[in-house]
Phi, psi and omega in degrees: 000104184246146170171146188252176157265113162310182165302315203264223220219107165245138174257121162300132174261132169050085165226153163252138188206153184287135174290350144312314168271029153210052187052042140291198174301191132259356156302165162291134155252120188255131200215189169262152157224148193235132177234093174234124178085028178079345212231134154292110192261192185287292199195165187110197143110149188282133180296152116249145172263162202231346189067009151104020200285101227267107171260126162234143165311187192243150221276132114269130179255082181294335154219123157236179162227077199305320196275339164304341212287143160081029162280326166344259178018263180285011157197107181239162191294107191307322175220037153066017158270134160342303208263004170267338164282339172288352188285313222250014173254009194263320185270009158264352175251353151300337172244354200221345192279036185309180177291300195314300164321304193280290210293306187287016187267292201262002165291310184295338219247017201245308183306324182264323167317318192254223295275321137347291199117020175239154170218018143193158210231168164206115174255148148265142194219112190334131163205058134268140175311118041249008194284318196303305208289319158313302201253349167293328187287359188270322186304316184256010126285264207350265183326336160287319176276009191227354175333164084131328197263306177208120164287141184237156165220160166248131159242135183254209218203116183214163132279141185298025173214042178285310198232151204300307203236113203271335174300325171267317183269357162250020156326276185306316183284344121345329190262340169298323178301316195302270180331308194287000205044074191247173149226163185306112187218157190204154119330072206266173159174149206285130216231156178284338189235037178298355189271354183263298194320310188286003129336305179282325174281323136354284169317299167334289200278341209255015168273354175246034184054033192256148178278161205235131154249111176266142125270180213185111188019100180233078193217162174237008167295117191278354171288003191292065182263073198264347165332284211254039152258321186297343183288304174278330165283347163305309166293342194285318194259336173082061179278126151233044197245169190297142150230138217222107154303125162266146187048285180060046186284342192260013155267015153258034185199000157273132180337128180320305182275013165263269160031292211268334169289340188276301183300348180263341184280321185309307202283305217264019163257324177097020206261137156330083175264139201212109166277157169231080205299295215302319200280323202260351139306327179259012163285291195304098131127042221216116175218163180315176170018010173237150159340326259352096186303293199264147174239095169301019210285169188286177186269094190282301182309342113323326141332278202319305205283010154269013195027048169288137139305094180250137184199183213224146201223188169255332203045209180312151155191126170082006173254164187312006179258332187209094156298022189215173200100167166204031177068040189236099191294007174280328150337293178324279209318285189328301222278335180295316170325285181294335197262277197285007179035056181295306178325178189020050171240234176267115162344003197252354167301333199299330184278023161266013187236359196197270167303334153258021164268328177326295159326308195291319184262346188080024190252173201301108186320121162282156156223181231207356181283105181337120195116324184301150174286157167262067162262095191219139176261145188276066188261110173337044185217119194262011176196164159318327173310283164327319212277307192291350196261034198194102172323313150094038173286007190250057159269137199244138208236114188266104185243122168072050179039049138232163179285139184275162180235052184207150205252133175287146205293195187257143166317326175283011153270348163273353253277343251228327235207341186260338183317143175288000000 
């Protein structure tokens, strides 16, 4: 798929575009777009014709984890379980996390990102002490060097019984957070006093003016319910700052009206659920020589019709948690599509891929709409079919209505960074 630009006001002739994003319908639309000035304009502008060529804004991505990403090589998940990953990404990072690792880790995994099509990311990122004191100053060069190309945010990544007392020990690493403008983040699971530690943790973040990101029963236990102790201290204390779930898996292996009750507590908070289909597939339910029975993903379709703010994300890659990815929210998209059977459903997922993560994090509402930058990606696809059926590496990524001239990178550049 080749095409130049003109001097002037170029009009795409004939493109499909969801009609969620350009206050339409919800159907696929095929319409004009005119590009000048950086900008998505009203109309006008020299024709190309495009051929019905499926235009999307460029992808937000609401949770990853840039500093894991790409360890595999050199630690990889000894039996495809949570707890072989959690051991083996906690003694690699104890022995391999330097600044120098981690920056070029997540400079590599940014890079695949941009080439891509995204432009802005929210990572989580390990901040037990000494790691926190490593990886925020890399995260904030980073994010200085990534200016105008992909906006970053941070969050940071503790379990909730990381520490005796989370209001004092986790003090200082707050305060790291603060300064970098991140938000505050933990692990939940059920722990005998987690309702006081998320008191304290609460406290923690709202003294420092921060919004809270969880993971959160990233399980298939359906007694896991830490969802909805976070729901209820939320409504309890009159939190109003962002609070942003992650996974929320064991409410999907729950008795329905416990279930369907948690979600209406989820709505009437007002709180941000962010699926990780992907991740938590190759986790979930893995045992040697068997089959994989339960699939968790969350109940996002139950969600939606409760007007829960729902989306979808990449998490892990290449790392002991998802030995696959590439940071590519198209992947995100297809595979989220096929798992959660987003299909025959309502036209408005797209915007779980774009506009309410957006939404969720505070970064700039994409559209599709006059006025908008013209930052879009471009696809050889004239319906969803198309879209979905094809990695779709000859897609051209627009930023500030030109084409990027860039391919994600090669692996043998960490080869340097995998020595034992």
């Amino acid at each position: 798929m080749r095409f130049g630009f003109t001097n002037g006001p170029t009009r795409l002739r004939n493109v499909t575009v969801p009609g969620c994003l350009i206050g339409q319908s919800d159907d696929l639309v095929v319409t004009n777009m005119t590009i000048w000035d950086n900008r998505i304009q009203e109309s006008g502008g020299t024709d190309i014709e495009m051929d019905r060529a499926m235009v999307l804004p460029c992808f937000v991505d609401m949770h990853t984890h840039l500093d894991k990403g790409h360890i595999w090589p050199r630690a990889a998940n000894p039996d495809g379980t949570f707890m072989g990953a959690l051991t083996t990404v906690a003694e690699d990072r104890r022995e391999n996390w330097t600044a120098e690792d981690v920056r070029a880790r997540m400079d590599f995994s940014l890079r695949c990102a941009y080439a891509h099509g995204t432009r802005a990311i929210r990572t989580h990122l390990d901040s037990l002490q000494p790691q926190d004191e490593i990886t925020w100053p890399v995260f904030a060069e980073l994010r200085e060097d990534w200016e105008g190309a992909i906006e970053l945010q941070a969050s940071s990544l503790i379990g909730c019984d990381s520490y005796d007392n989370i209001r004092v020990d986790y003090a200082d690493t707050a305060d790291i957070v603060a300064a970098a403008g991140g938000a505050l983040g933990m692990v939940t699971y059920p722990v005998h006093d987690l309702r006081q530690r998320l008191y304290d943790f609460f406290d923690l973040a709202g003294d420092r003016d921060l919004e809270v990101d969880f993971h959160c029963d990233e399980t298939m236990d359906p007694t896991s319910a830490t969802l909805k102790m976070i729901a209820e201290i939320v409504d309890e204390i009159g939190w109003t700052r962002p609070v942003t779930v992650g996974h929320c898996c064991s409410v999907s292996q729950q008795d329905e009206a416990m279930a369907l009750s948690t979600l209406d507590l989820v709505a009437k908070t007002g709180l941000n659920v962010v699926s990780l289909p992907l991740c938590n597939l190759y986790l979930q339910d893995r045992q040697a020589h068997r089959t994989p029975r339960q699939r968790g993903i969350t109940l996002v379709h139950e969600m939606w019709h409760r007007g829960i703010n729902v989306s979808f994300a990449s998490d892990n890659t290449r790392d002991p948690f998802y030995a696959y990815g590439d940071l590519d929210m198209l992947e995100v998209m297809r595979q989220a599509t096929r798992i959660g059977h987003l299909d025959h459903s309502h036209g408005q997922w797209p915007n779980a891929f774009l506009t309410n993560p957006a939404e969720a994090c505070g970064f700039d509402a994409p559209s599709l709409e006059p006025g908008a930058p013209a930052d879009l990606i471009i696809f050889k696809a004239r319906d969803w079919t198309e879209l979905f059926s094809r990695p779709h590496s000859d897609r051209i990524v627009l930023r500030n209505g030109q084409p990027i001239e860039v391919a994600p990178p090669e692996y043998s550049e960490l080869d340097r960074w995998m020595e034992p």
